[in-house]
C-alpha positions as a Markdown table, in Angstrom:
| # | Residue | x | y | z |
|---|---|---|---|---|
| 1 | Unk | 0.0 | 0.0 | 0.0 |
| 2 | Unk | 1.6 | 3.1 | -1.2 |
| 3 | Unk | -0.2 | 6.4 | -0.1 |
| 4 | Unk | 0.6 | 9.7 | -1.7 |
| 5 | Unk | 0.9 | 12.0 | 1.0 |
| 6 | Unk | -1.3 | 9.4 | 3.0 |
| 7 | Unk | -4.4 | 9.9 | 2.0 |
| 8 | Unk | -4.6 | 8.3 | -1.7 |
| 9 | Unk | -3.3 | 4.8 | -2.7 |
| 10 | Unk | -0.5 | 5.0 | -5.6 |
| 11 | Unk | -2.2 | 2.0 | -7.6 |
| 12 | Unk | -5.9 | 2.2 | -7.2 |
| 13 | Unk | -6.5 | 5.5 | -6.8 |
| 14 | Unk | -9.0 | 5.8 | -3.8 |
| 15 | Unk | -8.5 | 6.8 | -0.2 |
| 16 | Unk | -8.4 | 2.9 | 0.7 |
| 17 | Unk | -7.3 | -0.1 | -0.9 |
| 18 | Unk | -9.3 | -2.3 | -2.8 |
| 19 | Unk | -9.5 | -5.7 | -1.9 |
| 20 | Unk | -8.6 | -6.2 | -5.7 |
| 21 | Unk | -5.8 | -3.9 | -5.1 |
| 22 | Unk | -2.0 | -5.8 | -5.8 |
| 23 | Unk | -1.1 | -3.4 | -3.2 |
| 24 | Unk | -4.3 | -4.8 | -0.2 |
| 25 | Unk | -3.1 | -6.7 | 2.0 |
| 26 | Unk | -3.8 | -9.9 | 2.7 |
| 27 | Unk | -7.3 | -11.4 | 4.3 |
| 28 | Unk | -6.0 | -12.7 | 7.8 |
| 29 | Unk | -5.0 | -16.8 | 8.0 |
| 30 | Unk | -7.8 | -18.3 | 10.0 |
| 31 | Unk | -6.5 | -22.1 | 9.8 |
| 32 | Unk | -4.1 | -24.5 | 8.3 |
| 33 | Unk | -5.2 | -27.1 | 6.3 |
| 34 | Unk | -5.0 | -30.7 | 8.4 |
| 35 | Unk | -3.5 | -32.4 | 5.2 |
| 36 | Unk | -1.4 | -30.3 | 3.5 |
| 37 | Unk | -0.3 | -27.6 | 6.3 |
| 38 | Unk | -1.4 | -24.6 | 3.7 |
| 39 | Unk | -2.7 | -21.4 | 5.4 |
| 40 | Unk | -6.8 | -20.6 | 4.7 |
| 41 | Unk | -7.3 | -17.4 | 4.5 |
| 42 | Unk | -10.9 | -15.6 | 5.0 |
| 43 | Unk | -13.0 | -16.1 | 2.3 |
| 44 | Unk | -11.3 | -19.5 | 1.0 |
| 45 | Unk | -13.4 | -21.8 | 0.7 |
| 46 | Unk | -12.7 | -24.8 | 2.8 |
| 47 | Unk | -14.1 | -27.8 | 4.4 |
| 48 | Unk | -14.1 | -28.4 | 8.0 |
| 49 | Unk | -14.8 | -31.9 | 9.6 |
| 50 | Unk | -15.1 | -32.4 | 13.3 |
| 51 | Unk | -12.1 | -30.1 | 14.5 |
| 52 | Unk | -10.5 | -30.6 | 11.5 |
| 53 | Unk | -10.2 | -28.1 | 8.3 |
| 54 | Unk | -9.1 | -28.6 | 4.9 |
| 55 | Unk | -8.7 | -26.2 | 2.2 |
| 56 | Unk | -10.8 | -27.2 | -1.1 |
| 57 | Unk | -8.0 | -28.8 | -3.4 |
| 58 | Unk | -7.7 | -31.3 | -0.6 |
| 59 | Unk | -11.1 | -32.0 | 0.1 |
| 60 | Unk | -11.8 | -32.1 | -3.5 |
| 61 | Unk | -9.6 | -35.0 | -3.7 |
| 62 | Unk | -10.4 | -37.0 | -0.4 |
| 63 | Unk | -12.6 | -39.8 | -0.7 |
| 64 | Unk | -15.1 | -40.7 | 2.0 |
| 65 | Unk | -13.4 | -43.3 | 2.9 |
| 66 | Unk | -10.3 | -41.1 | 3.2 |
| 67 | Unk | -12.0 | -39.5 | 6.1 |
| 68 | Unk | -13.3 | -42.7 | 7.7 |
| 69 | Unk | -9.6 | -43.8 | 8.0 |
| 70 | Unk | -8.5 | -40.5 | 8.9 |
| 71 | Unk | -10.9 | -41.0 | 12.3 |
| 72 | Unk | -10.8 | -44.5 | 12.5 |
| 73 | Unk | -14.0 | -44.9 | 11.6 |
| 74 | Unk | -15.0 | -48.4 | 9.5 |
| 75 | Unk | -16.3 | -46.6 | 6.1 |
| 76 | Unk | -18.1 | -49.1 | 4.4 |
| 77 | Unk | -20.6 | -51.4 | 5.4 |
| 78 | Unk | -22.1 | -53.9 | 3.8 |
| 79 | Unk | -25.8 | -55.5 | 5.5 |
């Protein structure tokens, strides 16, 4: 964020900065994913399971039974 004499921000123009601004900073971290360790920011969009959170390439790719070994659950049944 660079302000011309403080008031004005050098790249888009207005008396704050944009969110779309390069200059913005950054939404604050509000987790780590559980698989991957990645940061999630506010307004990722993640999964969150029990206590756990996942950002959405890794939940995309998790099967269900992926997260019924992940709590030691038994998955599948069969009747």
């Amino acid at each position: 964020m660079l302000f011309n004499g403080g008031t004005i921000c050098l790249n888009c123009h207005i008396g704050y900065c944009d969110p779309r601004c390069p200059d913005a900073p950054q939404p604050p971290v509000i987790a780590r994913c559980a698989k991957c360790g990645e940061e999630i920011r506010m307004g990722d969009r993640y999964f969150g399971f029990r206590s756990d959170t996942y950002c959405e390439p890794c939940a995309e790719e998790m099967t269900l039974q992926d997260l019924a070994d992940l709590y030691n659950e038994p998955g599948w049944k069969e009747e």
